[in-house]
N, C-alpha and C positions, 0 to 999 in steps of 0.2 A: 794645579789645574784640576776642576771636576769634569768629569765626565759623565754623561747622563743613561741611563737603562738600567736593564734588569739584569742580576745575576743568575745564573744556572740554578741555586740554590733556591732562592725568590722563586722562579718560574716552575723548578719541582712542588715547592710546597702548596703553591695555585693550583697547579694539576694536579695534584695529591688532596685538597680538599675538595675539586668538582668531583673528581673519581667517587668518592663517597658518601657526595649529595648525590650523584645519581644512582647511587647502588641505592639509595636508602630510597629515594624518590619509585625507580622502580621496583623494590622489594612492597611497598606496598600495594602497588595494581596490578601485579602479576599474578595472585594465586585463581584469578577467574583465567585468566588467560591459559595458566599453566595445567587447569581442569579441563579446557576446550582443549589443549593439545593434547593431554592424557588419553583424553576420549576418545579425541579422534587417530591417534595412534591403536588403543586399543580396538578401535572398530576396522581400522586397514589389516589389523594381524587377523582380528574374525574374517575376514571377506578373505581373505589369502590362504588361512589356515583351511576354510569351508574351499575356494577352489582346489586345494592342493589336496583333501579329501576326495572330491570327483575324481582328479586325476590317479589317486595312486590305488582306488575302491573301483575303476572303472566305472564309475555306476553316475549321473546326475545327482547333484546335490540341490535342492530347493532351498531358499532364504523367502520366508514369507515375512513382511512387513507387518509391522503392529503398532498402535499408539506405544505402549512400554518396549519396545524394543523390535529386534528381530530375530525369528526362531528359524535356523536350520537344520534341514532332516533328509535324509536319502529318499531319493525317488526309483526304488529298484523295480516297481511298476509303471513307470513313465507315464506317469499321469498328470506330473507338475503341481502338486499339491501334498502338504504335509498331511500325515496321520499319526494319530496318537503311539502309535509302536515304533516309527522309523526318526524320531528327534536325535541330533545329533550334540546339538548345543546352543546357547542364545546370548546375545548381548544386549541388554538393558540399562534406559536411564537410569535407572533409580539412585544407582551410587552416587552418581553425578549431579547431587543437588539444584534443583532450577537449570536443567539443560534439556533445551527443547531441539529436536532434531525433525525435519522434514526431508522427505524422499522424490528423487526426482527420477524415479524407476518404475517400472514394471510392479502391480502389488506381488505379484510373486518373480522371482528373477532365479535362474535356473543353472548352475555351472555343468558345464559339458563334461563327459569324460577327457576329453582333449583339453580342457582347462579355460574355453573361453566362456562367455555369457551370453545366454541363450534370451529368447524372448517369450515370454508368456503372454498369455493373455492380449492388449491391446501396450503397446508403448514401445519401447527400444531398452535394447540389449544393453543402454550404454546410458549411460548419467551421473546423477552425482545424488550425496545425501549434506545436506547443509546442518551442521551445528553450527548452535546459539546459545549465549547465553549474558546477559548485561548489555549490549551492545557488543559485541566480540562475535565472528562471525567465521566458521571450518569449514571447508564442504572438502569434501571426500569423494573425488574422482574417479569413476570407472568406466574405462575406457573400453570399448567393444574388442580390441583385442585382449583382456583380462588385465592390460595395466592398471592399477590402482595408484593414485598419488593424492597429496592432500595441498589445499593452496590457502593462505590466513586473508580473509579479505579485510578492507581497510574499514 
């Protein structure tokens, strides 16, 4: 008498060859991907690192936007603007080969002693910064109570 199907054996070895067409499938379209997430990890530690500065300096910290990046600097004059003596630190595309980042803030955005985001100039306290790069798409989330999180859009 035969009986017809598959063995457990059979069925591992199927599953054991898609497992590593997909690994190989996606080990090649990930290193853009895995640079948009780099990025944008490294840009949520700058925005956290810069609020967590305000908070433990008392003092306002300024992030001023720029085409190459963005430079943050103490504002112990409360004036909401960077000057050449009070820079604190900066994060820039450059490393990030072909990665274009657009700002959906304030050109200059302000952390509080109290740790939330203030507003300068004309816009809100609260938005987001969008990384790009090949069609791959970050944006990096700040929430007006100084939540920061990051969401991969489709």
């Amino acid at each position: 008498m035969k009986t017809s199907g598959v063995t457990l054996l059979e069925m591992l070895t199927v599953l054991g060859i898609l497992a590593v067409a997909l690994l190989i499938m996606g080990l090649r379209t990930s290193p853009d991907r895995m640079l948009l997430v780099r990025a944008g990890n490294e840009l949520q530690v700058f925005l956290q690192k810069n609020r967590l500065e305000a908070i433990k300096r008392n003092t306002p910290v300024v992030l001023h936007f720029e085409a190459a990046g963005i430079q943050s600097c103490l504002d112990a004059d409360h004036t909401g603007s960077c000057s050449s003596h009070n820079h604190l630190d900066r994060w820039e595309t450059a490393p990030y080969r072909g990665l274009q980042y657009q700002e959906n803030l304030p050109t200059d955005l302000v952390w509080t002693p109290e740790g939330f985001p203030a507003q300068t100039g004309t816009g809100f306290a609260a938005g987001s910064i969008v990384l790009s790069k090949k069609g791959r798409t970050l944006k990096v989330i700040l929430a007006s109570g100084g939540r920061i999180r990051q969401e991969m859009m489709p």
